[in-house]
C-alpha positions as CSV (number, residue, x, y, z in Angstrom):
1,X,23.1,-13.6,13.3
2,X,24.1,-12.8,9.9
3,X,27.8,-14.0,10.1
4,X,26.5,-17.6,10.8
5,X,24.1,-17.4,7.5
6,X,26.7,-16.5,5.4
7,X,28.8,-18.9,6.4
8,X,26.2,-21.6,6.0
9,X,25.3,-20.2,2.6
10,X,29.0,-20.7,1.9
11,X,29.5,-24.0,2.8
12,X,27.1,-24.8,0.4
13,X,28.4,-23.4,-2.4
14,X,26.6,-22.1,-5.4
15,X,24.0,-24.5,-5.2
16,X,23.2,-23.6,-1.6
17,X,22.5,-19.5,-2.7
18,X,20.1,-20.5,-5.6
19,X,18.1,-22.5,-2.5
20,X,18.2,-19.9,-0.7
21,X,16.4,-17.8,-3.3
22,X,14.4,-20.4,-4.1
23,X,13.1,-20.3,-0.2
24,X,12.9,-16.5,0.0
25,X,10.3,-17.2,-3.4
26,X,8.9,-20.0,-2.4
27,X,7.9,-17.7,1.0
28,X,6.8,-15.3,-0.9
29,X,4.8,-16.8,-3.2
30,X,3.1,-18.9,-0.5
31,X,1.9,-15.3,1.2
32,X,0.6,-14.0,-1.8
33,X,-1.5,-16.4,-2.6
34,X,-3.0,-16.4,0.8
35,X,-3.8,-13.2,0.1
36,X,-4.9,-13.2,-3.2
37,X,-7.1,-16.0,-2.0
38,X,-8.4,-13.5,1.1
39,X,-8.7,-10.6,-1.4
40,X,-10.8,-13.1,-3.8
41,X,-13.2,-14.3,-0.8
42,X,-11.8,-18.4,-2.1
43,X,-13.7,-19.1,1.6
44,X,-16.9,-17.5,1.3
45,X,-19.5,-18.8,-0.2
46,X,-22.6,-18.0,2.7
47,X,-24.0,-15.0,0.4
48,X,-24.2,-17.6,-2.6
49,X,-25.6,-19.8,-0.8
50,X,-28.3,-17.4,-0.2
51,X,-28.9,-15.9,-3.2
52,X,-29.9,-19.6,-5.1
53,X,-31.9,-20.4,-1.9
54,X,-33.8,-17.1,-2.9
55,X,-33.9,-18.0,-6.1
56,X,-35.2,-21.1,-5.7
57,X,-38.0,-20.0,-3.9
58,X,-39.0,-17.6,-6.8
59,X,-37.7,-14.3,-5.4
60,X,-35.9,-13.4,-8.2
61,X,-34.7,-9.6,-6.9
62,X,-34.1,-10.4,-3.8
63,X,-31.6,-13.1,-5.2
64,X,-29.6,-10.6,-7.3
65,X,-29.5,-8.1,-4.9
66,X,-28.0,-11.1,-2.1
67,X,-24.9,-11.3,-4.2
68,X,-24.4,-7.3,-5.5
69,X,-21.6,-5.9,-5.2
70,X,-19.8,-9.0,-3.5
71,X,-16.1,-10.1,-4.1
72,X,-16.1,-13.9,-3.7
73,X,-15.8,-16.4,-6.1
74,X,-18.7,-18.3,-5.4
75,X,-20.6,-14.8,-5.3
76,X,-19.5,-13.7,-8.5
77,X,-20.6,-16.7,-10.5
78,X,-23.7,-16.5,-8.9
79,X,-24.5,-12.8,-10.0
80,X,-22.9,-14.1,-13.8
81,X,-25.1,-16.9,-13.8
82,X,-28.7,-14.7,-12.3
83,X,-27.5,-11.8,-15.2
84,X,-27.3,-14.4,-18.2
85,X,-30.6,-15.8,-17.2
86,X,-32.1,-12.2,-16.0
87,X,-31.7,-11.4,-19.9
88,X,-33.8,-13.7,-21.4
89,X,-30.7,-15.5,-23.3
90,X,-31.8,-18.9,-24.6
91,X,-31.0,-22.0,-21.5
92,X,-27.7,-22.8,-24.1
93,X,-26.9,-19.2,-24.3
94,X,-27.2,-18.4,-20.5
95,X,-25.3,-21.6,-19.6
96,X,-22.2,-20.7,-22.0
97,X,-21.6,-17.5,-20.2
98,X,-22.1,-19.0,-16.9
99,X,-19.8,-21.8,-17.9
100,X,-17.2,-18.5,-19.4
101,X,-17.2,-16.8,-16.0
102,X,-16.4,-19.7,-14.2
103,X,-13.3,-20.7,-16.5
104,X,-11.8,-17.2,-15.3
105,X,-12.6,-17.1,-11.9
106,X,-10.8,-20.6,-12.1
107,X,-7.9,-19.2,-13.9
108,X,-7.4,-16.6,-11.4
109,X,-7.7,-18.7,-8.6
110,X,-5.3,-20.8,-9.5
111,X,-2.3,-18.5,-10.7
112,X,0.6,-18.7,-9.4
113,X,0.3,-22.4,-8.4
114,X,2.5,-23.8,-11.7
115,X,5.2,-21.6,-9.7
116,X,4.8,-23.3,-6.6
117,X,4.3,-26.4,-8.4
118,X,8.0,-25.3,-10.4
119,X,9.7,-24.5,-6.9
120,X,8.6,-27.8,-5.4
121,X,10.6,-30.0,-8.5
122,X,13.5,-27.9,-8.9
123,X,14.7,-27.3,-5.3
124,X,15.2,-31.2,-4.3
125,X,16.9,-31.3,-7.9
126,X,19.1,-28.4,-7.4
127,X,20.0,-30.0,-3.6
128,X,21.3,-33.3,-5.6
129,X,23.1,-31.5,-8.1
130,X,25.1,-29.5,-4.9
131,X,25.9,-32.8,-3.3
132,X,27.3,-34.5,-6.7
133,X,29.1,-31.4,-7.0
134,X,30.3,-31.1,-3.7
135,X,30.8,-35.3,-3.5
136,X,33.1,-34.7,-6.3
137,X,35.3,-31.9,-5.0
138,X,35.9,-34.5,-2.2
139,X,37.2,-37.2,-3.7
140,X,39.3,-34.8,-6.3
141,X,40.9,-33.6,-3.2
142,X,41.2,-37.3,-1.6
143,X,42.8,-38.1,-4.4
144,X,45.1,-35.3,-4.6
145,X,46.7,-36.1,-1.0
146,X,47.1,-39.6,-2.3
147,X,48.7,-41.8,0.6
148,X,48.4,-38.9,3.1
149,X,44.9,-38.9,3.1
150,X,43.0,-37.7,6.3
151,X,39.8,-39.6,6.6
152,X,38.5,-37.0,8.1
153,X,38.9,-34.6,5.4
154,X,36.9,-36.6,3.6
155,X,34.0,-37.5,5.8
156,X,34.1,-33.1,6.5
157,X,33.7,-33.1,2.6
158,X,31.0,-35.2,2.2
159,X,28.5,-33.4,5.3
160,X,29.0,-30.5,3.7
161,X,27.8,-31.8,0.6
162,X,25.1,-33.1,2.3
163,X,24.1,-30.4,3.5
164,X,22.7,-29.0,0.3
165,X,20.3,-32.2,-0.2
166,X,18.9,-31.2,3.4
167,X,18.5,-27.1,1.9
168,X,16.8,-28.7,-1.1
169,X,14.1,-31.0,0.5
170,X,13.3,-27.8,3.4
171,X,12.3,-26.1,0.6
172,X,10.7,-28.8,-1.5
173,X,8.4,-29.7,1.4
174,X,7.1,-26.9,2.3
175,X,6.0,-26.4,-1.2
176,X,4.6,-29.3,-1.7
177,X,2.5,-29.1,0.7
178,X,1.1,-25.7,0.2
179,X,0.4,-26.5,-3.5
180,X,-1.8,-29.3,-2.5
181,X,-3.7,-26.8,0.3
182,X,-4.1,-24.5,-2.6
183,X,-5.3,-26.9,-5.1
184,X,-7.7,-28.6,-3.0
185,X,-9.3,-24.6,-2.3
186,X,-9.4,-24.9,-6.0
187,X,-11.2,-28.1,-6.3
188,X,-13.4,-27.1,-3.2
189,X,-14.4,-23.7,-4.9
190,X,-14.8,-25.2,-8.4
191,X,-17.3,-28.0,-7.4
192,X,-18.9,-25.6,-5.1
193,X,-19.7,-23.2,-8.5
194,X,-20.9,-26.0,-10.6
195,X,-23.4,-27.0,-7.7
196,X,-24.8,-23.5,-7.7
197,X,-25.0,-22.9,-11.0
198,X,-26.6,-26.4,-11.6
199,X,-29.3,-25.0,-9.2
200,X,-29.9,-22.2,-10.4
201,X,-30.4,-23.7,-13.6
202,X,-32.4,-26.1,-12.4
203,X,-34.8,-23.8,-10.8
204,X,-35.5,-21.8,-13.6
205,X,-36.6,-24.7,-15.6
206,X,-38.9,-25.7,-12.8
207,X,-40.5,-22.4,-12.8
């Protein structure tokens, strides 16, 4: 199993082993920030939910005590938002550190994307740059033999050259498209805060 690898890997070239560590990162990175997102509850938002209905409704305790102690996102902003206003802060006040703890929470949710985002430009590039180079060790070599020339030498040259723009794109692809599943849990999660807080806001005005 590993002989055939290697081989592969070789035929490549150098251009072939920096994919393949690309794709080992790119796999690696991609788990992570599933798990990060798990750890950071980026798909809960039920206990939130809750608490501003609570609030809403005037029970102020019972809506801080929905969101104690929980981990998510959506949760977390909540319990930010009920503490600024819990203090008496002026309306500006309380917003600004609502609007603080949801800049972080943001930040944090979206780390490690610009790596992904790196991964998913560089590998197709770094595919092209093995087939130029490898395009160009054929053609050094077809004209080296001159008149003697074995087409087929040539056409074995250029598939293996090829074969790095294939390497490049399985990587890039993959990448691509779990940037844009990421980033869209982003975007979900981010206009998901701003409607909760906005409620919450709104409901203390009205009381």
């Amino acid at each position: 199993m590993i002989d055939p690898i290697l081989s592969f890997l070789q035929t490549g070239g150098a251009a072939m082993w920096a994919i393949a560590a690309l794709s080992v990162a790119t796999l690696s990175l991609i788990l992570w920030k599933l798990w990060r997102l798990a750890l950071m509850g980026a798909f809960a938002g039920a206990r939130a939910e809750r608490s501003v209905a609570l609030w809403q409704q005037g029970a102020r305790a019972a809506a801080a005590e929905a969101v104690s102690g929980r981990v998510g996102l959506r949760a977390r902003l909540v319990r930010a938002a009920i503490g600024a206003l819990s203090l008496g802060l002026p309306e500006a006040k309380a917003r600004e550190e609502t609007t603080r703890v949801a800049r972080r929470l943001l930040v944090e949710l979206r780390s490690g994307l610009r790596a992904l985002e790196l991964i998913a430009v560089i590998a197709p590039l770094l595919g092209l740059l093995g087939t130029v180079l490898g395009m160009i060790d054929a053609f050094q070599a077809l004209q080296s033999a001159g008149a003697a020339a074995d087409p087929a030498d040539l056409a074995g040259g250029i598939w293996e050259a090829l074969l790095t723009t294939a390497a490049g794109m399985a990587v890039a692809i993959p990448a691509a498209v779990a940037l844009s599943w990421f980033e869209s849990v982003a975007d979900s999660a981010r206009a998901d805060m701003e409607d909760l807080a906005t409620r919450l806001f709104l409901a203390t005005e009205a009381g």
